[in-house]
Every structure is written in C-alpha cells, then in structure tokens.
N, C-alpha and C positions, 0 to 999 in steps of 0.2 A: 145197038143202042143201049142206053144204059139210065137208070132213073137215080137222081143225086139224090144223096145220102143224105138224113135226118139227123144226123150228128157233124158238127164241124168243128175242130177243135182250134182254136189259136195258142199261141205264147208268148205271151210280150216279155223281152229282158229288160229286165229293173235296173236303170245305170243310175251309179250313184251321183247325188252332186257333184259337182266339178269343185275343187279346192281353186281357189283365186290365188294369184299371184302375191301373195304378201311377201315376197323377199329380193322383189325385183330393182335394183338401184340405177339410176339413172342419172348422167352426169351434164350439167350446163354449163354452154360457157361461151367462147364468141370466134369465130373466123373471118376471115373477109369475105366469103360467098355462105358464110350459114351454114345449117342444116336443121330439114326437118328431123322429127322423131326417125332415128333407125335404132334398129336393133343388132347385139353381136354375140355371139355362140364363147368366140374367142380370139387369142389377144392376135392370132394371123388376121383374122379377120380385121382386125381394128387396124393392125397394120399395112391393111392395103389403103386406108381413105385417112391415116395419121402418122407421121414420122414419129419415131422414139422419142425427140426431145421436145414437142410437142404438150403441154399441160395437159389437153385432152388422154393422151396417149398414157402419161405417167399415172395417172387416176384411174384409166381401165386398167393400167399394168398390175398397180394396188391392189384394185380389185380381184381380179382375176387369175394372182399370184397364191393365192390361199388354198394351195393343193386341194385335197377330195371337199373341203367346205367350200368354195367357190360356187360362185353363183351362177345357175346353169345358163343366163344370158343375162347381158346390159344393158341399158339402150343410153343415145346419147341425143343432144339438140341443142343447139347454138345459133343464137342471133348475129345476125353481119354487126362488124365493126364500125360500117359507114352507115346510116340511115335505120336504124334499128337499136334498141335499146335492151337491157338486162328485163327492164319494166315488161316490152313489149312480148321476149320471151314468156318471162314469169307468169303473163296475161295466158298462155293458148296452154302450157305445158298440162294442167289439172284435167284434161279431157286424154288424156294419153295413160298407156299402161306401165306404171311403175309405186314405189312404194318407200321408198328412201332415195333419196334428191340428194346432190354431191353438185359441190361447184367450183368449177376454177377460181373462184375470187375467191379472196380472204380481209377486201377492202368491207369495213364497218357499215358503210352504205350499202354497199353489197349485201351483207349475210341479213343486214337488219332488213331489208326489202324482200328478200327471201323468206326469212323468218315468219313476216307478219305474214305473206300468201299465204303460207303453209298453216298455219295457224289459224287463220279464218277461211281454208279449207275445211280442216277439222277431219283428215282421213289418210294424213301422209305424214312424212317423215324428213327433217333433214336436217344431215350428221355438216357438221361444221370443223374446221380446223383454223389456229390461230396460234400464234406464238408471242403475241402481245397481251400482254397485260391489264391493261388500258382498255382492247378490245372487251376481254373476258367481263371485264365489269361492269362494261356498256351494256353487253349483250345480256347477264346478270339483273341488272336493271328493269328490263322488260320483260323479264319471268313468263319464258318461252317454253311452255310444256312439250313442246313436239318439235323443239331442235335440241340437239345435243352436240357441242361442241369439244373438241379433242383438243389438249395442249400441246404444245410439243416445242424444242428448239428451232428445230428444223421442218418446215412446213412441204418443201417441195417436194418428198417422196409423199404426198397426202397420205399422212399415216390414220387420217380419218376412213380414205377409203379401204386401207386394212382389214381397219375395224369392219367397217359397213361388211368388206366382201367374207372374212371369216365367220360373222356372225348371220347377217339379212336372210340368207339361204333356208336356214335351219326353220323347221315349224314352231310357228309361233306358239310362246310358250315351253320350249323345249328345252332354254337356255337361259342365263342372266349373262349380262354385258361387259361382264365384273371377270377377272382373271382368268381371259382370254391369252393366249399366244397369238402372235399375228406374226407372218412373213413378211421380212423386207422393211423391218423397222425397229431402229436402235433403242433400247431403252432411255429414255431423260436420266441423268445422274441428280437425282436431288435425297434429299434427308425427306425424315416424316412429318416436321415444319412444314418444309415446304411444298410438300404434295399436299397437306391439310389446307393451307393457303388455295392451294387451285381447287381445291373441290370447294371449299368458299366463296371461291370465285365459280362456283357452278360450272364448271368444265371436270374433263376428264384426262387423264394423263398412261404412259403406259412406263413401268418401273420393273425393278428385279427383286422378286423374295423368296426367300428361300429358293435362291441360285436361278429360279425361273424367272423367264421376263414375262410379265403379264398385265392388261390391263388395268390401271387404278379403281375404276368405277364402273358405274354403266347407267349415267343416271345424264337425263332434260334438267336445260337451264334451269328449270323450275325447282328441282329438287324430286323428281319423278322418276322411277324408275324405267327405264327402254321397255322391260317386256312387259310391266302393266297396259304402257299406251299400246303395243303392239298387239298384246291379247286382248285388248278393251274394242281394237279396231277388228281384228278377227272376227270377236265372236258378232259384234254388228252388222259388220257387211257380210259375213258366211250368213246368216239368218235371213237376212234383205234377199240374197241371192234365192237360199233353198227356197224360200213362201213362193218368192215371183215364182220361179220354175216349175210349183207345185200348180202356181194361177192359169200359167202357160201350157202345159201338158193337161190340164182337165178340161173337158169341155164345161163345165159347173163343180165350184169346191162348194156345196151347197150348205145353205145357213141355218144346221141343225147341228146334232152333237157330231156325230159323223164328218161333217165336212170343220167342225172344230177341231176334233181326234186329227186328221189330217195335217191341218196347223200345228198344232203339237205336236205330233212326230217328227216332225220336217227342224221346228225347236232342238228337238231334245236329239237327231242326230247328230246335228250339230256341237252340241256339249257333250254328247260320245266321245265324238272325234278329238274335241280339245280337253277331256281327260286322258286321254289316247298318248296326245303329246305332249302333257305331263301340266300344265298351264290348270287343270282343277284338283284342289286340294283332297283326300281319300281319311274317309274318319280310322279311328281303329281296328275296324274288319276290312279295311282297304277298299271301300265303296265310296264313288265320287261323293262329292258335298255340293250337292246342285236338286234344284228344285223346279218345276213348272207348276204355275195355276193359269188355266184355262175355264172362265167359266161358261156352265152352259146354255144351251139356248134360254132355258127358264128363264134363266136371272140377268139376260142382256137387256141393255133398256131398250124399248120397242122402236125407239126412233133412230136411233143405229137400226135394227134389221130395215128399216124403210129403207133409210137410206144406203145400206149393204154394204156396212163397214160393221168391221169384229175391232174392237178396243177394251176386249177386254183377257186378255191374255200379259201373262208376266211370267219370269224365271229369274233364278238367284244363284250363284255362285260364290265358291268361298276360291280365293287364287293361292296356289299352291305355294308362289313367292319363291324363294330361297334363301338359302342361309351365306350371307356375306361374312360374318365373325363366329367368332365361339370362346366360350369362357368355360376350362374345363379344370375342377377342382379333384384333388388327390389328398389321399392321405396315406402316409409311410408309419408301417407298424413295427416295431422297435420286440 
C-alpha cells in the first residue's frame, strides 16, 4: 500500500488560435439536380461529379491551375435549374465556409444580385468577370466595395478565377492584387488609353509590361483596394474568434485588470501575427505601428461591470499598403 503524494504536477499545451480560412473561394452556379455546399482538395476530384466542358468545371480549372499558389481546397453550390433560383441560392450560401464567391453568370442581373448579398453581408468577397462595357458601368454605378470585377475579351476561361486562385490563398495582407501573373490566361492587347478607361470603369484587366503579363490592378468597384478589405476582414473576424475562444477555454475571464490583460493579449496576438504577414506597416527601427488601449477596471463605468460587458478596449493600426508606381529622379554628372 502506498499513501499519494502531496505534490501533483500537470501541464497543459498552450494551442494557438486557429487561423480561419480567409482564402477559400467558392464557386455558384446552377445544374439540373443542384448541389449542396461540397468541398474539393483538386481538380480529379472535381472531375469525378463535372465534365471538362462544364462552366462549373472551367472555374475550378482556373482556380486550381495556379501551380504552388493554388488554393489548398474550393468548394462549390448550385441551385437546380427547375424550381429554384440564383436568389434562393444566394439566400443559404452566407452560413457556409468560404471567403471569395466566383459565379458562373456574368448576366448583369446576376452579378448585381450577388453584389448587393455580398455587400450587406459585410465579410466576403466576390471576384466578378465581364467583357461588356455597358456591364462595367452599371456595376460602377453601385460603388461595390467588396466585389471586384475583372475585364477581359474573352470571359470563358474565368480569368477572374485565375486571379481569385493565384492570389486568395496567400495570408492576408501578404500581397497586393496589382501585377500578378496568373496561368491559363491571355493578356487583353490594349494601349494605356484603354486600360485607363477600364479602371474608370472600376474593373480590372490583365496586360503585358515590360515583356510580363500581369495583372492591371487590384482594386473593388469602389475604388478600394482587394487587400485593405481583406485585411480589414482579418483582422475582425481573427479578434471575434481569439476573445470567444479565450471566453470558451476559462471557466471566468474575470472583470478586473487581470482578466482585462487577457483580452488584450488575445488583441495583440493577433496584430503579431498580421505584422508577421506583412499587412502592418514597421517605423524606422522596424517595429510594428500598432497600438492597444485597454482600460482598467478603475475607470470602466460601473454599469458595464453590472452588467458584464468590457467596452472599453480599442487598438490602431497603421497598413503597410504597397507601392503600385514609382517616380525615380537622376542626375548625370558631366
């Protein structure tokens, strides 16, 4: 017999937040039997439940033609043809996981019905293509921060989901949208008129300079740039996520400095992480440019603690952006 020991040691492993799927695209469109939300690794996969010539098929192809930047899965959902509407889709898809929306239509009713969802969502993405003019200015019109639509001649290889699949992948923030190379998609032959025209027209186009073909822009109907709203969505929903998580794993985050300090760590890993992946701007000794105030119990108003809500926490950010042109002046000494 033996009398247990006065010392008991545990160790719990510290896992870190999970990183959410910000680069997952997903593509809509219509069959005669449907489908729910599925997901696909790759384009065998797609090819057992889509024929090659297939619309569906040609936009996973897109997608997942973008060598080592491709996107490590898709998912796809379509409404039946008979009894069932783009509407009735559009209605369930926002409860599913994906982050840039792709659709086989390119009909104006179509993209503009899309558009608004996505828009009074307020947490997704969706990459458009058109090769009308007429389109672009309609869509123009409605100064749609969170779709971006692609020009192109030729719309049927969706050089939209090119774009989606080369870029969506990558962490948010790591990239601009701007003079990309993308597989499986011919450059437009136009002059610098005429690309200035399209980006007036709030679209994007993909052209050749300086011998590369690469994409024109990288910017929402709006005049917004892809990886502001993408790091704007980041860093909200990665925050939303870590606190819950923090709520979830304590038995009490309790409502002193301490269970404050908590909240603000969980903050500020998060802005770690997206100076990590290059999305927060670094002063002259290379130190991020980011802030947190949390204030403390002292100074919260008492009817918050009654009530057991913290509102009074904030953080600031400076975005790192990119450099799209450059003006670089010389002088030659004689």
């Amino acid at each position: 017999m033996s009398v247990r020991n006065d010392v008991t040691v545990t160790i719990d492993i510290q896992r870190p937040t999970p990183k959410l799927g910000f680069g997952k695209p997903m593509i809509i469109g219509e069959s005669v039997s449907g489908m729910e939300y599925t997901k696909y690794a790759d384009l065998d996969a797609v090819k057992k439940d889509f024929a090659e010539n297939t619309e569906v098929y040609k936009a996973a192809y897109a997608l997942l033609n973008q060598g080592d930047h491709s996107p490590a899965e898709i998912a796809i959902m379509l409404h039946k043809t008979v009894g069932e509407t783009l509407e009735d889709l559009v209605g369930k898809i926002f409860t599913k996981d994906w982050y840039f929306l792709l659709s086989t239509s390119t009909e104006l009713a179509d993209m503009t019905a899309i558009a608004e969802a996505v828009e009074q969502n307020g947490r997704r993405m969706y990459i458009a293509r058109s090769s009308d003019k007429e389109t672009l200015t309609a869509m123009k019109a409605k100064k749609f921060t969170r779709t971006a639509v692609f020009y192109h001649e030729d719309v049927s290889n969706f050089p939209e989901a090119a774009w989606a699949g080369r870029a969506a992948s990558t962490s948010p923030g790591a990239l601009t949208w701007k003079n990309l190379t993308v597989r499986g998609i011919i450059p437009v032959d136009m002059d610098t008129t005429e690309l200035l025209n399209i980006h007036d027209l709030g679209a994007n186009s993909y052209v050749t300079k300086a011998g590369d073909d690469v994409t024109s822009e990288g910017k929402t109907v709006s005049g917004e740039y892809i990886d502001i709203i993408h790091s704007q969505d980041y860093i909200t929903q990665s925050i939303e996520l870590a606190v819950q998580k923090l709520f979830n794993r304590q038995d009490k985050v309790r409502y002193d400095n301490t269970g404050i300090s908590q909240i603000e760590g969980e903050v500020k890993t998060v802005l770690k992480r997206a100076d990590m992946n290059g999305m927060i701007a670094q002063d002259d000794e290379g130190l991020p440019l980011y802030s947190t105030t949390f204030k403390p119990r002292s100074q919260v108003d008492p009817a918050d603690r009654e009530k057991r809500e913290y509102n009074d926490g904030s953080f600031s950010f400076e975005l790192s952006g990119a450099i799209h042109k450059t003006k670089i002046s010389g002088v030659i000494k004689l």
